[in-house]
N, C-alpha and C positions, 0 to 999 in steps of 0.2 A: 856619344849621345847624351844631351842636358835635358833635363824635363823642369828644371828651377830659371825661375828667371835673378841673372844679374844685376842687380839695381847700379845704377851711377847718378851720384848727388852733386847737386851744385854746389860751391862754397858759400854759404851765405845766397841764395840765388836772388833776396828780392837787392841785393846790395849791389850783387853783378848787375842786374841792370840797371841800378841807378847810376854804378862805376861806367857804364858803356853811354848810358844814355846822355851824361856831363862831363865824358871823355877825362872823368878824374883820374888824372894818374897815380894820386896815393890811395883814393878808395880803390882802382882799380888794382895796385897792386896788393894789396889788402886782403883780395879776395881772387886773386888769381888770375888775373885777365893778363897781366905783364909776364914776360919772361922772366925766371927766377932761376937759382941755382937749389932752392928747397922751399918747397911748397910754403905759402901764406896761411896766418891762420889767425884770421880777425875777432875771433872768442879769445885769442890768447893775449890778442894784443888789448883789447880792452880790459883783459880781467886784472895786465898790470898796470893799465893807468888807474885801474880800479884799488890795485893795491897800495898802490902810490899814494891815492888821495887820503887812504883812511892810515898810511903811516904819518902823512900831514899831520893827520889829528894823533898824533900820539899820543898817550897818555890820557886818553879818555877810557876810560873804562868801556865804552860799548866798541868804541873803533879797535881796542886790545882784544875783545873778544872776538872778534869778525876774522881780526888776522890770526886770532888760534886756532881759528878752524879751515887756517891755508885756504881762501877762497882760488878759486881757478878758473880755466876754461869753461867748465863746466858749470859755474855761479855765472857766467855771462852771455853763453850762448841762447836760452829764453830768451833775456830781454835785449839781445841785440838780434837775432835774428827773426824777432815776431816785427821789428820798429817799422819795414817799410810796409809793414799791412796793416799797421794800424793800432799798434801797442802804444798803452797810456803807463801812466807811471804809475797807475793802481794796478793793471795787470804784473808791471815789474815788480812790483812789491810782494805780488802773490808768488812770482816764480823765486824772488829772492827767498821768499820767506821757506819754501818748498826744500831749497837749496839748504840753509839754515839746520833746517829740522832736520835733515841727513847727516849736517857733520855733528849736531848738539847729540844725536843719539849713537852717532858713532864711536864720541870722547865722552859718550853716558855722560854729558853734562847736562845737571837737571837744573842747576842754577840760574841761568839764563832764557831769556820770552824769545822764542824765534818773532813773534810778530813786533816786537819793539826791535827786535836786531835789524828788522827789515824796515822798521820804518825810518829808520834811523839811517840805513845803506842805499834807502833810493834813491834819495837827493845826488848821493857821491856815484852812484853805478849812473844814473842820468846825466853827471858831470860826465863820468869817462867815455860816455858812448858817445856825448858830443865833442869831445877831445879828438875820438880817432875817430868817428863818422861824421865828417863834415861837410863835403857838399851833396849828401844825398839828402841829410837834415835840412840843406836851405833848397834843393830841389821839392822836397815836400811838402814844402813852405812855400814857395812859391804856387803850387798845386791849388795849395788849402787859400791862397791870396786870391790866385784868380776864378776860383769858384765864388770867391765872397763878392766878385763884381758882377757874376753872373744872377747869383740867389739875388740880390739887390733891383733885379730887373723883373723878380719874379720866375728864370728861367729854369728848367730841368737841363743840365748837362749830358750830352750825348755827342759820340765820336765814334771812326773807325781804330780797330787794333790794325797794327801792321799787316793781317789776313784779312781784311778787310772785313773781321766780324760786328758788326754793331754793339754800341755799346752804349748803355742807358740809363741813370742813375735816378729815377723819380723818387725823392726823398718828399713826401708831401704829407702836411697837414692837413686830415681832413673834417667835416663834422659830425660827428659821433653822436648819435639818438640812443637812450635809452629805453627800449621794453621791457616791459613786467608783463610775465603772462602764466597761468594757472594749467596752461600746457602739459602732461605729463610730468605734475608737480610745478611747484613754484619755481621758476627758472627767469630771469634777467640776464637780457642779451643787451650787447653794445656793436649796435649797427653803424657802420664807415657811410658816410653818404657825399659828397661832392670836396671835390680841392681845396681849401679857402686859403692855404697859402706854402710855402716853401718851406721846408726843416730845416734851415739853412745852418744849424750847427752840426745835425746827422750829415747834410749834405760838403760839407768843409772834411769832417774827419773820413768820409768814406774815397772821397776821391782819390787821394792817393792808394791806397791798398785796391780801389779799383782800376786805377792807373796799372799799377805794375803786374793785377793776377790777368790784366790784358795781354802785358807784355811774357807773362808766363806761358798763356794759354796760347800765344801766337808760335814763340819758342817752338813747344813741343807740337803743335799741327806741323810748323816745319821741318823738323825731326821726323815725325812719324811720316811723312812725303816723299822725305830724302831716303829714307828705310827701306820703303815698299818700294820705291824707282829701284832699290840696287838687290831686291830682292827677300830685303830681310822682314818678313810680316808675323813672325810672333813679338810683340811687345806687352810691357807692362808697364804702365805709365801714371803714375801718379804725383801729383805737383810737381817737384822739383825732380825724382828717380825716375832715372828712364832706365829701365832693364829690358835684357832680352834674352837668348841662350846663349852659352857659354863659347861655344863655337863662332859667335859672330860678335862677343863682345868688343874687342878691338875694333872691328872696323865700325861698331857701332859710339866706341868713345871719340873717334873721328868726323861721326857724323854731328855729333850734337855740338863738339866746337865748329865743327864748316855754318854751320846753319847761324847757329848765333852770332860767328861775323859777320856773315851775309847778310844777316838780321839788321846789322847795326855800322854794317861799314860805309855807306855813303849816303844814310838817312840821318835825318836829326829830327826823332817822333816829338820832342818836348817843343819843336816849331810846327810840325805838322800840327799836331792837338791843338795848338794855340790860334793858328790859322781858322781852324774846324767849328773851334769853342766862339772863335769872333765871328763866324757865320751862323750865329744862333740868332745877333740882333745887331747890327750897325753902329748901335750905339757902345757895343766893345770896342775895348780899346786896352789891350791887355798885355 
């Protein structure tokens, strides 16, 4: 008898589907979608291209001190696994810097600024993740490309997820009236009033992290489908962990891989969206 639910995580999940989605075989194996002899682990693998870069710089004084606090897995996993939803290089900085401050107070070192060590290690943690993440970066880019031809026409992008949920990104400028009114005290409100044009820079960086929490949320509708068809209907399902009781674990770490190939094994969604996306006006061409 379980009363706790089992969680089971993806490896990097927004990476798995962008490894699935460009049939990348080195992002793919990266993060586990290839047969292996011992599991993949794409924080580890960045955190030594990461180490690599700042032994480059040897003999710099801030690069010497980055490598005396053994950065690891653990310095890389933030900013590589927030990148396909929408991580900038100022959030990397933030998580670097986070990182930082655990090992300076670990070696009680008081001498050194975590937020210059971080500003300093973003540049090189944003080389390494584009070192070993590579076609999911120019898949995102690609994303962020063909929205900018859409925004240019004036249009709001909207498409099916593989469940055929809709999906609808209205990033718009609107115009904004100011009141002043003696209302229960002086109070100044800022009233939204009609469209006047497209946010086309919100609308570029949202697509893709709305691209793939589409492909997330399809994911786990399909999971929980294939669960309740064989019987198994306690779940706990949040983003990426799908758990459920102990007794039905296993058949449940079978379900979530069957699904996600089935997901992905004789579609190609980055045609289908494109197809979808050109049916907003004629004049795509994408």
């Amino acid at each position: 008898v379980s009363h706790l639910p089992i969680g089971l995580d993806g490896s990097c999940n927004g990476l798995q589907h962008y490894g699935a989605l460009l049939r990348d075989p080195r992002g793919g194996s990266g993060v586990n979608l290839t047969d292996a002899e011992v599991p993949a682990d794409i924080y580890g693998e960045v955190a030594t291209e990461f180490r690599r870069l700042l032994r480059r710089d040897s003999g710099d004084p801030m690069a010497d001190a980055i490598l005396a606090l053994s950065p690891d897995r653990k310095t890389a996993k933030r900013p590589v696994m927030t990148l396909p939803y929408g991580s900038t290089r100022q959030s990397c900085r933030q998580y670097l810097r986070d990182e930082f401050n655990k090992g300076l107070e670990k070696f009680r070192d008081t001498e050194h600024d975590s937020w210059k060590m971080a500003t300093y290690a973003t540049p090189l943690m944003w080389e390494a993740i584009g070192n070993v993440v590579v076609a999911a970066r120019e898949g995102m880019d690609w994303l962020k490309a063909c929205i900018a031809e859409v925004n240019s026409l004036g249009l709001h992008a909207s498409w099916l997820s593989p469940v055929d949920f809709p999906v609808y990104q209205p990033y718009a400028e609107r115009e904004t009236i100011q009141v002043s009114t003696d209302l229960f005290g002086r109070v100044r409100l800022s009233l939204e009033g009609a469209e006047i044009a497209v946010k086309g820079m919100r609308a570029r960086n949202g697509v893709a992290p709305n691209f793939v929490h589409a492909l997330d949320a399809s994911h786990m509708v399909m999971t929980i489908l294939e669960a309740q068809a064989r019987g198994i209907d306690s779940l706990s399902m949040i983003h990426d962990d799908f758990g459920t009781h102990a007794a039905d674990t296993e058949e449940f770490f079978d379900i979530i891989r069957l699904t996600f190939v089935r997901m992905y094994y004789d579609r190609d969604w980055l045609m289908a969206w494109k197809k979808e996306i050109e049916r907003l006006d004629n004049r795509l061409e994408l």
